[in-house]
N, C-alpha and C positions, 0 to 999 in steps of 0.2 A: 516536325522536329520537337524534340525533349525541351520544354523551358529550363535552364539551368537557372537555379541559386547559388548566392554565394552563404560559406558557411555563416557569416553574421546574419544573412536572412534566413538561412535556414534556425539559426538559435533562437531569433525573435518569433518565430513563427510555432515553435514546438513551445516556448514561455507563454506565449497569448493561450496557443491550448492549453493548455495545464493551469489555467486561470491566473497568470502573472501578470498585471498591465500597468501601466506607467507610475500610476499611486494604488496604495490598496483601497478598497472600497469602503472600509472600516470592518470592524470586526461583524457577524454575523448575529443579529437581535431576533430574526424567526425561524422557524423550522425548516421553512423554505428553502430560506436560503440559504442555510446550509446542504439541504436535502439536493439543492438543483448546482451545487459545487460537486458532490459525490455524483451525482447525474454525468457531467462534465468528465469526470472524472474516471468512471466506469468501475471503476474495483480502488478500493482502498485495503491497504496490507494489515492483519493483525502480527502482532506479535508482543511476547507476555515478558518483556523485557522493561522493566520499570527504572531504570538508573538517572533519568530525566524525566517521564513520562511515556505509555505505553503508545507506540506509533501509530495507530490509527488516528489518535486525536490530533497528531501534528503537523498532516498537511493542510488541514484547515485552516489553524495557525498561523501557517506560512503563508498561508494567499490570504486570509480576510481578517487576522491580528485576534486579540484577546477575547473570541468567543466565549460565551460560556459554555464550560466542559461537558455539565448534565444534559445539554442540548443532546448530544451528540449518542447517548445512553438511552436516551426517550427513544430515537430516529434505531437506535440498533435493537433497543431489547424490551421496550414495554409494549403492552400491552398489541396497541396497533399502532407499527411499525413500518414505515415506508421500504425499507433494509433487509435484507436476510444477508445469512453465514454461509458461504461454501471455500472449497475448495476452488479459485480463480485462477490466480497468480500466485498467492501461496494460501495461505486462509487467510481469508477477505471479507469485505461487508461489501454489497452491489446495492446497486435498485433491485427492488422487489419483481419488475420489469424484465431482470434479465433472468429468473427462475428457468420460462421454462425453455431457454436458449442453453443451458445447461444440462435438460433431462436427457441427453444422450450421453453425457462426460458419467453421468450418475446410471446408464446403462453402463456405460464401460466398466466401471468400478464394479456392479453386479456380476456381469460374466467374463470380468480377468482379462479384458481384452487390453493391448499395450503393456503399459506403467502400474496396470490396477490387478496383478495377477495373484498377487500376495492376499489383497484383500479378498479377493471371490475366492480364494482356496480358504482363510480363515471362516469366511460364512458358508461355506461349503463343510467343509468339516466340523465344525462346531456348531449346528444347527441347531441342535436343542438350547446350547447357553444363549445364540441369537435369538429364540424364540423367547426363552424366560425373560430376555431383558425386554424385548419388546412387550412382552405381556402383563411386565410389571410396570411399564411406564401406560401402558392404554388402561390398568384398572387404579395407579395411584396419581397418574399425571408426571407432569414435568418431573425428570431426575438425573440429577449429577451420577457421574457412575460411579463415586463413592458410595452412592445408595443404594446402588443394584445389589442385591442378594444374589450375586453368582457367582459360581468359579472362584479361582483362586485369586490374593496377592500379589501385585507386583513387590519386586524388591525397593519400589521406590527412586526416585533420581530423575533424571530430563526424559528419559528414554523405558524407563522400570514400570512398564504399565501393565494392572491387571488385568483379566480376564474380561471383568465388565467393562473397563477402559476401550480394547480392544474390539471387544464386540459393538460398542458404542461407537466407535468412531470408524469403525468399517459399514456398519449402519447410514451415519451421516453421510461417509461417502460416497452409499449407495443410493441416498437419497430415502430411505426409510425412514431417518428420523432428521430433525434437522436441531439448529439453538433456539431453545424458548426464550430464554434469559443466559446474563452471566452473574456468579454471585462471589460475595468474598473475595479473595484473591485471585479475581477472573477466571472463578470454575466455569466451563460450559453446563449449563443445563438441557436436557437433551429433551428431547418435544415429539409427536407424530405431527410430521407436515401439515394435515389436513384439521389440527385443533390448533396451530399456530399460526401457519399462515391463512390471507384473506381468503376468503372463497374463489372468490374473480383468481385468484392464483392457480388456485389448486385446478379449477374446472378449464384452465386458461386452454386451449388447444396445445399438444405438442408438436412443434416445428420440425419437417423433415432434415435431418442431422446437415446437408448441404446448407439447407435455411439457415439455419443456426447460427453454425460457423459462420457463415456471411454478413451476418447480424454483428455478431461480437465482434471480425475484422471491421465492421462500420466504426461501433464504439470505439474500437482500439485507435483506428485515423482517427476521426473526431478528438480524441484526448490527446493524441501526439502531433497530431498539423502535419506532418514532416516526418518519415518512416521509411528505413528498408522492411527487406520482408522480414527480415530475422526479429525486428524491434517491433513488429506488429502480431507473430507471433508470441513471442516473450509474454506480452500484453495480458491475456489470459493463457499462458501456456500450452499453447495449439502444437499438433504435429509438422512435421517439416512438410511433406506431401500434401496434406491436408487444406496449410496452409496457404502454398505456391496453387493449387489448383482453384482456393475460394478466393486470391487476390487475383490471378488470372479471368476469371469470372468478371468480378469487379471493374476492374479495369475495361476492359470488354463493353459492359454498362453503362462505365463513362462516371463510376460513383468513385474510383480511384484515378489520379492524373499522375504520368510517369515524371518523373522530374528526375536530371540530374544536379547536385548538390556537390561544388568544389572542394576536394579533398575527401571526399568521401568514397572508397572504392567501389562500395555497392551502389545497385539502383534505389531508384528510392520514390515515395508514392506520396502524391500531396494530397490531402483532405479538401474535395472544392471549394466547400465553405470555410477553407481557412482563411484568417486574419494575417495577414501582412505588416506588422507595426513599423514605422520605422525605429523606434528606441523603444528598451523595458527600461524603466527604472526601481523595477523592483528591490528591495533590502528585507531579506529572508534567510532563516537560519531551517536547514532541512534536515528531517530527519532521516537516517543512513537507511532507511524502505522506503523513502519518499518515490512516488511513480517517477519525477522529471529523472531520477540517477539510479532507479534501482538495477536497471539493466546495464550493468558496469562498462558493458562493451560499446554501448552508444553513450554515456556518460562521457568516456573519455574521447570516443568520437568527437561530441557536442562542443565540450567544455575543456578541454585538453587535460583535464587533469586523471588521476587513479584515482578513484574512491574505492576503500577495500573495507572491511569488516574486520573488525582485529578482536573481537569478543574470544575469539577462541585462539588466538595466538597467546604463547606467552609473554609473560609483561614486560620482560628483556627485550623480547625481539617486535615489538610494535614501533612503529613510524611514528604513528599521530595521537592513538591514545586507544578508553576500553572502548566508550560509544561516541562516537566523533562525528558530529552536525557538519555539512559544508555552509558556507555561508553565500548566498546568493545575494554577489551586489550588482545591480545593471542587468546586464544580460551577460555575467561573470560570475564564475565561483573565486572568490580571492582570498578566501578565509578558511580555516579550519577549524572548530575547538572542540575536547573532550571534557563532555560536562555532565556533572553529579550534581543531584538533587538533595540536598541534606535538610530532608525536611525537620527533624528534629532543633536545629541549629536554626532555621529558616533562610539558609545559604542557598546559593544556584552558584557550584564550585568550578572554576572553569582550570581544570586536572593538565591542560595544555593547551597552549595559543599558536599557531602556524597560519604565516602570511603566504600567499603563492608570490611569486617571480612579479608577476603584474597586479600587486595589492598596491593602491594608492595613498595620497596620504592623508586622503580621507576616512581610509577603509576601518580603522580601528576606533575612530568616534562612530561612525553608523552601525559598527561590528557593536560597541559599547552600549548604544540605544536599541539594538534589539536585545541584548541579551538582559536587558533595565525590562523591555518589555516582557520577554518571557520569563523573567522569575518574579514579577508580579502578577502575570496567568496562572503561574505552581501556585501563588499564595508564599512566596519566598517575601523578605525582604528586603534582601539582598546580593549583591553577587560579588565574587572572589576569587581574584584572576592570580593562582599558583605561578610562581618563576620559572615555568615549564616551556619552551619553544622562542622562536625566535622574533614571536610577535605579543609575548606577554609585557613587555613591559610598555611599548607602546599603549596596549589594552589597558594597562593597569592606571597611565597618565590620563588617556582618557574618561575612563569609570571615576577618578577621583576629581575630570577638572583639569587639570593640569596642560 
């Protein structure tokens, strides 16, 4: 028979993975330990959105408090680097580890197979610009593709990318080039594999694609405790087929345990070595790519609530605000806030405050003390809670004392 959980153990169990436990450990003082939280963690999200801080630096934050920041730029881009960039979950930093569990995702992107059909008809057709850019980064080294001498122009804008842009980034797709470094306003700079990463990488054996994938649904359990197939998939972005046959496998093995989990309609898969807490007491502010919510559909499974992204809605028609952190108190989301970084000012602006249905009447002092904390991680030195939502003023009693 299926052990069933209940949803509160299912939510403790998926917080202990994800490195939430009753206190934080303090913030992270070695390389280690930051290095063996992204371990844990399996892929961390980039994305070049700066209105508080750029997300990859923020799940750390949330689980081990006021790291410092250049930690975490050592571990992704100097010299020798525990970390590399691909394409995971969306563009990512992993363990160096999980390279060559991916050389088949970086075959597919080669021969157009699936999702990656665009990019092998671009290096298919434009082989000679693919050539010139690889030729100019193997005799000048490492190059942003502003630097590349090819092709034309983009028009500029999120989307408006040049020629060398393009051939560059179908490159790294393909696994032909990968990030050396990133520079200035988080240009990629773009690298041949085999003069960036370690050797032991490069020469590491290639896993047959079954292995692989079996590998990475590993890490995915490991990092989530507690999983349907769709939320282990998600993980690194696996096919649906692909997926159901390597957790079928697994299971079989006895390295996945079936569990049913109450109110949850799907099946669902327990990590053996998962932790069973009885309480989190975790107090965390996340950011809206953070691994525990980024999969919206078990989000709102988990935690009952919608987290949406409202970047691209207009301002009229937004709920909660532009980049909106949920706050994690307990083993509870009870908070919302949208919040801007004004560095010039040295404010941390909090643009709207929303309490969920079950915020306590605690939540806006402990909401108060993290948010004390992270705008003294910005380097802020202060924070500034706008008459926006129906939990600012609370917020604002609190932040003053009151």
């Amino acid at each position: 028979m299926k052990d069933t959980l209940s949803a509160a153990e299912a939510r403790r169990i998926a917080l202990a993975a994800q490195g939430f436990r009753a206190e934080r450990p303090g913030p992270a003082t070695t390389k280690q330990q930051l290095t063996r939280l992204i371990e844990r963690l399996g892929v961390v999200q980039i994305d070049s959105v700066n209105v508080v801080s750029r997300t990859h630096y923020l799940p750390a934050f949330s689980r081990l408090g006021a790291y410092p920041r250049p930690m975490l730029e050592e571990l992704a881009w100097a010299s020798k680097r525990p970390l590399f960039e691909y394409w995971a979950h969306e563009a990512s930093l992993l363990p160096l580890t999980t390279q060559p569990m991916l050389r088949w995702r970086m075959a597919d992107a080669h021969d157009g197979v699936g999702v990656w059909k665009g990019v092998a008809r671009f290096l298919r057709e434009h082989r000679q610009l693919v050539n010139r850019a690889l030729e100019q980064i193997r005799e000048r080294g490492p190059l942003a593709a502003s630097e590349l001498e090819i092709g034309k122009k983009g028009p500029g804008g999120w989307w408006g990318w040049s020629d060398a842009k393009r051939a560059a980034e179908c490159l790294f797709w393909s696994g032909e080039l990968t990030t050396a470094t990133r520079r200035g306003t988080f240009e990629r700079v773009y690298g041949l594999p085999e003069r960036v990463l370690p050797r032991a990488v490069i020469e590491a054996p290639t896993p047959a694609r079954e292995d692989a994938q079996r590998a990475l649904i590993r890490i995915a359990a490991r990092a989530l405790g507690v999983a349907t197939e769709r939320d282990l998939r998600d993980h690194f972005r696996m096919g649906v087929a692909e997926t159901k046959a390597r957790v079928t496998e697994l299971v079989e093995a006895g390295e996945l345990i079936p569990v049913s989990v109450k109110g949850w309609r799907e099946p669902a898969f327990l990590d053996p070595a998962a932790r069973r807490p009885r309480r989190i007491e975790a107090c965390a502010l996340l950011s809206p790519f953070d691994n525990l919510i980024w999969f919206r559909e078990r989000t709102e499974r988990m935690f009952g609530v919608r987290v949406r992204l409202e970047i691209y809605t207009p301002a009229a028609k937004r709920t909660h605000g532009y980049y909106v952190l949920p706050f994690l108190e307990g083993d509870a989301i009870t908070a919302r806030v949208d919040l801007k970084a004004d560095r010039k000012a040295g404010v941390l602006i909090v643009q709207a405050s929303h309490g969920e249905p079950w915020a306590g009447a605690q939540t806006p002092e402990r909401l108060a003390g993290e948010l004390r904390t992270m705008a003294a991680w910005l380097g802020l030195e202060r924070v500034r809670v706008e008459p926006r939502g129906d939990l600012a003023e609370r917020l604002t009693g609190a932040l003053s004392g009151r």
